[in-house]
C-alpha positions as CSV (number, residue, x, y, z in Angstrom):
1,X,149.5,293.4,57.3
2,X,149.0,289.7,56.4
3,X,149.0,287.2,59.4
4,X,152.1,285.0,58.3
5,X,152.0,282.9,61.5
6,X,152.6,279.1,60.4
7,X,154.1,277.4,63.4
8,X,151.3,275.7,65.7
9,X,152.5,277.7,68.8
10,X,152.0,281.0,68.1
11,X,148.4,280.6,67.6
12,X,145.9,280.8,70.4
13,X,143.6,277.6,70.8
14,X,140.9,280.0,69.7
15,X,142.5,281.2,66.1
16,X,143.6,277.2,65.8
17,X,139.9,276.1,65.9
18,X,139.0,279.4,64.2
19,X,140.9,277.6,61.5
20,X,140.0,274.3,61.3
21,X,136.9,274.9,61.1
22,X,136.9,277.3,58.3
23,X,139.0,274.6,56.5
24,X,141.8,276.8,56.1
25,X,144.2,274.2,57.6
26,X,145.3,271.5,55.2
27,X,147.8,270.2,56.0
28,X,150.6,270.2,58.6
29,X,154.6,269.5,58.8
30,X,156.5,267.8,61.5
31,X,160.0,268.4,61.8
32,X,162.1,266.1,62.7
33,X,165.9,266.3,63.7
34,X,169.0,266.4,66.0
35,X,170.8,268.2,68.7
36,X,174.3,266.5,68.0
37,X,177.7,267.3,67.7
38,X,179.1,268.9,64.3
39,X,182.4,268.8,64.6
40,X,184.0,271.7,65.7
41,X,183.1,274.7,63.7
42,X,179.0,273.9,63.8
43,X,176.6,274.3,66.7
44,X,174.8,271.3,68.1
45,X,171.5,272.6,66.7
46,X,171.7,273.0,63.1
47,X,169.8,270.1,62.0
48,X,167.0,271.0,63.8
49,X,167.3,274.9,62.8
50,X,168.2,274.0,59.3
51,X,164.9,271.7,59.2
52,X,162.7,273.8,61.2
53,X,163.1,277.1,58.6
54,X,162.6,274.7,55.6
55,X,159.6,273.9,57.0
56,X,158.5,277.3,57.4
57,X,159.6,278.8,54.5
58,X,157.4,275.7,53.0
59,X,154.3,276.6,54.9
60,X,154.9,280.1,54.0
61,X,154.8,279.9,49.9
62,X,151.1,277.8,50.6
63,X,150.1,280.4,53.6
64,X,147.6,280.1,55.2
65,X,147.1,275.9,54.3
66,X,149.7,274.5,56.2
67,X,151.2,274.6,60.1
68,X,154.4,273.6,61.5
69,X,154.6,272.3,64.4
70,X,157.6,272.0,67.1
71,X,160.8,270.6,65.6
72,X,161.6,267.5,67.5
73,X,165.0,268.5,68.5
74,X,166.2,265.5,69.7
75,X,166.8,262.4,67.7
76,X,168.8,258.8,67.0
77,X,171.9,260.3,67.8
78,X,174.2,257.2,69.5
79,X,176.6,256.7,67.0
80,X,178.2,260.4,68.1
81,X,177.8,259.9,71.9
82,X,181.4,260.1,72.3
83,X,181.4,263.7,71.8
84,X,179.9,265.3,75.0
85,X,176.7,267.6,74.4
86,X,175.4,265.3,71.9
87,X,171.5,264.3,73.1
88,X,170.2,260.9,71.8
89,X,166.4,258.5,72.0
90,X,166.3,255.0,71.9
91,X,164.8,254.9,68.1
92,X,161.8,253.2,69.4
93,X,161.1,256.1,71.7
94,X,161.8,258.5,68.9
95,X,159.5,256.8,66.7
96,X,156.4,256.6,69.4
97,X,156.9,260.2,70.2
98,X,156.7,261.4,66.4
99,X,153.7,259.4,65.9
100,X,151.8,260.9,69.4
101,X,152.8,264.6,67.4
102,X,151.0,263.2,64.3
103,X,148.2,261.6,66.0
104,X,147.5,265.1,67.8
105,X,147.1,266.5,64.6
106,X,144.8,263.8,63.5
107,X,142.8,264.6,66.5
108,X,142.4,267.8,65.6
109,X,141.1,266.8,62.1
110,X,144.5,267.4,59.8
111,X,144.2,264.9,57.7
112,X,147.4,265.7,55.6
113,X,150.8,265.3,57.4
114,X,154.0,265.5,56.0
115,X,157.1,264.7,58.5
116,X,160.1,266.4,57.1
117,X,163.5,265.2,58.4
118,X,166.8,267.2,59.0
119,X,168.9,263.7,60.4
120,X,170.4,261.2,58.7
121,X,170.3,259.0,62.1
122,X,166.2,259.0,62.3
123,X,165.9,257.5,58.7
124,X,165.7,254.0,59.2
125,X,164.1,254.0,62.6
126,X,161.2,256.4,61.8
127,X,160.6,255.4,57.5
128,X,160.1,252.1,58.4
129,X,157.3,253.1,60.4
130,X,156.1,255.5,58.3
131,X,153.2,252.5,56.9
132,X,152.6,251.3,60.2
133,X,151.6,254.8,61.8
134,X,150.0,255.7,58.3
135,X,147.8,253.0,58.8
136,X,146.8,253.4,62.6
137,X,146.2,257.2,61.9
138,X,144.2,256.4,58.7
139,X,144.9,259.7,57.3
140,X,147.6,261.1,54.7
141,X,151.4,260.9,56.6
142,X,154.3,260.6,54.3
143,X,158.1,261.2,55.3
144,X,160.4,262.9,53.5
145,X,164.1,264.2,53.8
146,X,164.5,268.5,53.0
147,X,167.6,267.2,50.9
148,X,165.3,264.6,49.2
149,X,164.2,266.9,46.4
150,X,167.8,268.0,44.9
151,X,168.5,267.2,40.9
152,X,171.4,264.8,41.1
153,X,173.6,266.4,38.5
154,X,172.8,270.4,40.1
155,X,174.2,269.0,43.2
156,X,177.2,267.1,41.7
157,X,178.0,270.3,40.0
158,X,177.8,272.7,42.8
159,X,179.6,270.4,46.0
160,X,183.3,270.3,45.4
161,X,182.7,267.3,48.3
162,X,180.9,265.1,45.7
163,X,177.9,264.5,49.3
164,X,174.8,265.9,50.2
165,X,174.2,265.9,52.6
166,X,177.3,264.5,54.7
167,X,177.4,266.0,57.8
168,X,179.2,268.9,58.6
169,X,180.9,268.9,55.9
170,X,180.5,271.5,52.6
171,X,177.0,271.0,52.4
172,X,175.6,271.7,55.9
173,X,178.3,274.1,56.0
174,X,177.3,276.2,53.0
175,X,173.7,276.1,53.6
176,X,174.2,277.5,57.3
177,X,176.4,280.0,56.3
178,X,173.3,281.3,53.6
179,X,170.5,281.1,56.6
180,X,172.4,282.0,60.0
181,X,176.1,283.1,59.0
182,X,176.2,283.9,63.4
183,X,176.2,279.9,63.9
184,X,179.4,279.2,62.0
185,X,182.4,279.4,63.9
186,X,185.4,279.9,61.6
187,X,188.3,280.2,63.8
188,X,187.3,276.1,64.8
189,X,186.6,275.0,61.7
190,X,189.4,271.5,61.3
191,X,187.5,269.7,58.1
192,X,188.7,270.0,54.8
193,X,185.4,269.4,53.5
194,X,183.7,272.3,55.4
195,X,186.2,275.0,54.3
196,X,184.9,274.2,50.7
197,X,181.4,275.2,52.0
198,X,180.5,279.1,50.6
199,X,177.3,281.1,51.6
200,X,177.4,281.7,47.7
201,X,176.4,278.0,47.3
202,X,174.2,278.1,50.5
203,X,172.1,280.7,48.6
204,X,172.0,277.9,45.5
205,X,170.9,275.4,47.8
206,X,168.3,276.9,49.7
207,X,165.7,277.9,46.8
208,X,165.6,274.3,45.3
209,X,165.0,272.5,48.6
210,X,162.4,275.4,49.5
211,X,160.3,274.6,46.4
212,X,160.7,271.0,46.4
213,X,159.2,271.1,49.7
214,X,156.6,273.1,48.6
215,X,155.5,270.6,45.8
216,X,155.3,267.7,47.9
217,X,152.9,269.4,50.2
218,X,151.2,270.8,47.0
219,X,150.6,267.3,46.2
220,X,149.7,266.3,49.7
221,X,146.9,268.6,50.0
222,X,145.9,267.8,46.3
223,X,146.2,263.8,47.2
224,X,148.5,263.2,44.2
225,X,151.0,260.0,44.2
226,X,154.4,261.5,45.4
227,X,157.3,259.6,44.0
228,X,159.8,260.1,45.6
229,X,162.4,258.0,48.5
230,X,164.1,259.4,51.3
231,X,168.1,259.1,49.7
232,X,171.4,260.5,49.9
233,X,173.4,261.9,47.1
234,X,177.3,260.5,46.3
235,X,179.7,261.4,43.4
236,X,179.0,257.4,43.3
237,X,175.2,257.6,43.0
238,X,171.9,257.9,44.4
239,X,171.6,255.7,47.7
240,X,167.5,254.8,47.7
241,X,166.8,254.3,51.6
242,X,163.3,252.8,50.4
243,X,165.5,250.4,47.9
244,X,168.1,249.3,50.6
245,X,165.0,248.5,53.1
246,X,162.9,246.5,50.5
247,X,160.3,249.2,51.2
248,X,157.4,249.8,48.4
249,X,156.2,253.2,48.3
């Protein structure tokens, strides 16, 4: 049976090395996300569940190059601290503790990191740092959203809520419903938006952000130019995070 192990804890120190120095490992994903409220109908965890299995379905489709290691669960959260449960970091803390996670790996000899966010809330902290720590790590780090990847007009068609990926809303709510049905609690759902959310469409959604995943590390590894911002999707437009922060990529 093959070894499909990918996430960094669930191999001994021994089978780690093992690895590295057979050059098996090329790469590795950090993902990064939220334990927050989402409203009433979604657990506090999705983001970081919902970010944590695109990472490993990633690393799975390029097995045995790539490792995932521990989703950082807890994100820039403040803006929903007045719902109790929601967990928070100051974004500079955030920030520091994502790059000690990639310098770790560096350490080890990866040379090829990709973080992968799963919350809108770390965007601006952590992309505009994304140079910075690129540049103190002197290795291959690049950030992107899961959601980052979608084809404007697939998603226009598909989300009666004209967002991706909103929060809570049909989106998150239709792509939870696909990967852990058990964390959606019906009888509470209050939002409009969410009750247009299907596990028909979570199945739609799934495979494309799977494989765009995939292809960015696929370039990663390969040290091709990856063109492509962290954004969000509206029935307006296309919202460029690197655009609105004057960052060149």
């Amino acid at each position: 049976m093959a070894d499909e192990r990918v996430l960094v804890g669930d191999l001994t120190r021994k089978e780690f090395r093992e690895r590295m120095q057979a050059g098996t490992i090329k790469a590795a994903i950090v993902p990064t996300a939220a334990t927050e409220q989402h409203n009433e109908h979604l657990e506090m965890t999705h983001d970081s569940l919902h970010c944590g299995f695109m990472a490993q379905q990633a690393a799975l489709r390029l097995l045995p190059q790539v490792v995932v290691t521990p989703t950082v669960a807890v994100g820039v959260s403040g803006h929903w601290m007045e719902h109790v449960g929601t967990l928070t970091s100051r974004p500079e803390i955030f920030c520091e503790y994502v790059f000690d996670i990639c310098h770790s790996l560096q350490r080890a000899g990866i040379e090829n990191i990709l973080i992968l966010n799963g919350h809108g809330g770390n965007n601006k902290p952590l992309f505009k740092r994304m140079y910075e720590y690129r540049d103190k790590l002197g290795i291959n780090l690049w950030y992107q959203n899961y959601w980052d990847v979608y084809d404007y007009d697939f998603l226009m068609d598909l989300m009666e809520g004209k967002a991706a990926p909103g929060h809570a809303c049909d989106f998150e709510t239709s792509t939870i419903l696909h990967i852990a049905p058990e964390r959606v609690h019906l009888e509470d759902m209050d939002n409009d938006r969410a009750k247009m959310g299907t596990k028909e469409k979570g199945e739609q959604l799934i495979e494309p952000a799977v494989a765009g995943v995939t292809n960015i590390l696929r370039k990663l590894i390969a040290g091709e130019k990856i063109d492509l911002a962290p954004r969000t999707f509206r029935e307006e437009g296309i919202f460029n995070l690197a655009t609105t922060l004057q960052i060149e990529r």
